[in-house]
N, C-alpha and C positions, 0 to 999 in steps of 0.2 A: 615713556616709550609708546610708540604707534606699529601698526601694521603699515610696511612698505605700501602694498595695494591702498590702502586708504590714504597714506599722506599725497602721492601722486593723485587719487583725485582731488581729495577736496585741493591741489595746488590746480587745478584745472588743466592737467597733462591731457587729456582723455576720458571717457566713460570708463565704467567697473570690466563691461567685457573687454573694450580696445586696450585696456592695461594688460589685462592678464596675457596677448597676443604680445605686446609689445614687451615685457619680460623674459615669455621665452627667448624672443631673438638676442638677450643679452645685451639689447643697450642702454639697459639703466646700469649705473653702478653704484655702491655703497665706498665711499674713501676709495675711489680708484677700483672698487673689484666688480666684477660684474654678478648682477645680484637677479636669480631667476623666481626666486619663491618671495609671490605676494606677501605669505602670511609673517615674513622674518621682520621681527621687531628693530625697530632703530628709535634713536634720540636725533629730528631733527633739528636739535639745540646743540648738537655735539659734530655730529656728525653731515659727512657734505654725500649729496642723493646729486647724479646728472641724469642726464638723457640726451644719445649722442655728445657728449661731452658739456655740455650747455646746466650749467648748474639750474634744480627746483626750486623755487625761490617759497614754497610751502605756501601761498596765499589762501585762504578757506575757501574752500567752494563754498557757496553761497547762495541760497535761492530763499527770495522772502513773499511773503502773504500781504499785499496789502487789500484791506476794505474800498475800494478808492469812491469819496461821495464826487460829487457833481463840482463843475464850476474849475477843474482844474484839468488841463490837457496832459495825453501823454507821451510828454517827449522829455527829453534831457537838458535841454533848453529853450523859451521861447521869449521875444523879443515885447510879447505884446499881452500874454495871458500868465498865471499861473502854471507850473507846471507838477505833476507827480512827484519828482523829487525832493520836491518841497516838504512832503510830507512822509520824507523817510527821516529817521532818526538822525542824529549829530554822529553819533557811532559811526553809522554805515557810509561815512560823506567818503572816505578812502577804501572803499572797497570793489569800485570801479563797479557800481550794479546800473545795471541797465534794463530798461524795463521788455517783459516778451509781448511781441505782440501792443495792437494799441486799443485803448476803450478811447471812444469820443468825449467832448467836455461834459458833456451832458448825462453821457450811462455811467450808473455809479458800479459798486461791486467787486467781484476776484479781479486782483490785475497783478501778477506775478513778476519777478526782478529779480535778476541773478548774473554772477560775473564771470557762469560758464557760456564762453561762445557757442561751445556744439552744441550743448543742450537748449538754449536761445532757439536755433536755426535749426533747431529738430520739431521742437514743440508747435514754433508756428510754419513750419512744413504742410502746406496740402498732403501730400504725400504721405506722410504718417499717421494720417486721418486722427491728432487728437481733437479729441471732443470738447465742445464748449457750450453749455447750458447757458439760456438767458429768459429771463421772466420779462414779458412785456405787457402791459397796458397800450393798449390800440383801440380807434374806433373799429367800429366794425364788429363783427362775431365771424369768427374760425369756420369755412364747414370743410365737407368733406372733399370738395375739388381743391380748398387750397391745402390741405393736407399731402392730396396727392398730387400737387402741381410742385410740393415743396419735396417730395419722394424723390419727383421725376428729375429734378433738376432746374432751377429757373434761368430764364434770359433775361437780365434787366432792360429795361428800355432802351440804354443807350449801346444794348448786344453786349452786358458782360455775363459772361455762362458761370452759373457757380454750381458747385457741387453738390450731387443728393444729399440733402436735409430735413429734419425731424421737424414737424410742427403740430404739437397738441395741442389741443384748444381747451381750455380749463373752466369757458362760462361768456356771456357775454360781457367783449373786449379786453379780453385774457387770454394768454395762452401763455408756452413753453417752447422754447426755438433752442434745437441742436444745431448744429455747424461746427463743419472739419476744417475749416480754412476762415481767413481774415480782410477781406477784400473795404477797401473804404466804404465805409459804413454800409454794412453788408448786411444786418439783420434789420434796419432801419429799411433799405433800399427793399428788399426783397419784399416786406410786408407792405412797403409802398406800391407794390406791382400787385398786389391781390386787393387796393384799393384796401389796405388800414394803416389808414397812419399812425405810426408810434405816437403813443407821448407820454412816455415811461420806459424804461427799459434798465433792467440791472443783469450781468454776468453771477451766476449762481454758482458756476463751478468752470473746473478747465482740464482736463487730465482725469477725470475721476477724483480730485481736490474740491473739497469744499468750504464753504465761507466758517461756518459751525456757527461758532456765539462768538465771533471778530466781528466788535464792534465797530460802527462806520469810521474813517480814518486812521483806525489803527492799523498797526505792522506787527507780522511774527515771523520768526526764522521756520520753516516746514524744517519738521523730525525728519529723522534716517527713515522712517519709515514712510514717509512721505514722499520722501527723493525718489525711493524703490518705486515705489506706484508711478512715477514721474516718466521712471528711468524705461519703465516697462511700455508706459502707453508711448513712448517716442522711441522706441527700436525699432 
């Protein structure tokens, strides 16, 4: 038995709050009856769930962690390199995940994958301002103008405006780079305009989600508690 409100999401109906909106209006139903309360337990092994008459086919939601090392692109397909999927599990090959967001061949670290669309196109939303840590190695030393040039907002060279962002400087040719958004090679590009070239760069976190002790190229499914944190910083 599950709770109604949970098997519509993890089937990727909606998020936890859009459900509970979409309940009241009565158009889910349980075997034909229209069914208001999240918390009503059902078997859906037994029992048929719709919405607007369109039967829930129950697929897991699904969002996974992976370490991602270098030398591997990420997309879904590519005709010439390696790519991230490669190094999801044989399990996950049907479960239609897709990765959020992209790291370049070269930055290793958090690269998250999951087969809910909304939460996909929320996460890497400018707009929802979530958060993305990345550790880099650069020539150069950090100071206090490019800190604040990184506060203020930078123009790259070729006039793309990105948005206010964190840069600590942790030591010479080190630092720490926040970013709300995803623009092509964006933490590369920016620290190329205060003259330091990358040449290092790993994703440390993304959402308030961290790497922990996920070792390099391994995958894990993020707990419910994980999701929540997920769920919160892309509201």
């Amino acid at each position: 038995m599950e709770r109604l409100d949970k098997f519509l999401t993890n089937a990727g109906v909606a998020t936890r709050s859009q459900i509970k909106a979409i309940l009241k209006t009565g158009r889910v139903c349980v075997d034909g009856k229209p069914m208001k309360d999240g918390s009503a337990k059902i078997d859906p092994e037994k029992q048929t769930v719709t919405l607007d008459g369109d039967v829930i086919g129950g697929k897991k939601r699904m969002v996974i962690m992976l370490n991602k090392p270098a030398g591997f692109v990420t997309s879904t397909d590519d005709p010439r390199d390696r790519t991230v999927m490669e190094l999801l599990p044989k399990e996950y090959a049907h479960q239609d995940l897709k990765p959020v967001g992209r790291l370049d061949k070269a930055t290793e670290g958090l690269l998250l994958f999951t087969n809910d669309g909304d939460l996909l196109h929320r996460l890497i939303s400018p707009k929802k301002e979530v958060p993305k840590v990345y550790y880099a190695r650069h020539e150069g030393t950090a100071g206090e103008d490019d800190v604040a040039a990184f506060a203020a907002g930078l123009t790259l060279r070729d006039g793309t405006e990105c948005l206010t962002a964190k840069l600590e400087p942790l030591g010479p040719g080190e630092s720490l780079i926040t970013v709300c958004e995803g623009k092509y090679h964006q933490v590369r590009r920016m620290m190329a305009s205060r003259q330091m070239t990358v040449l290092y760069l790993e994703r440390l976190s993304e959402g308030g989600l961290g790497l922990g002790d996920l070792a390099r190229g391994a995958v894990r499914e993020l707990t419910a508690e994980e999701l929540q944190i997920l769920e919160t910083q892309a509201e």
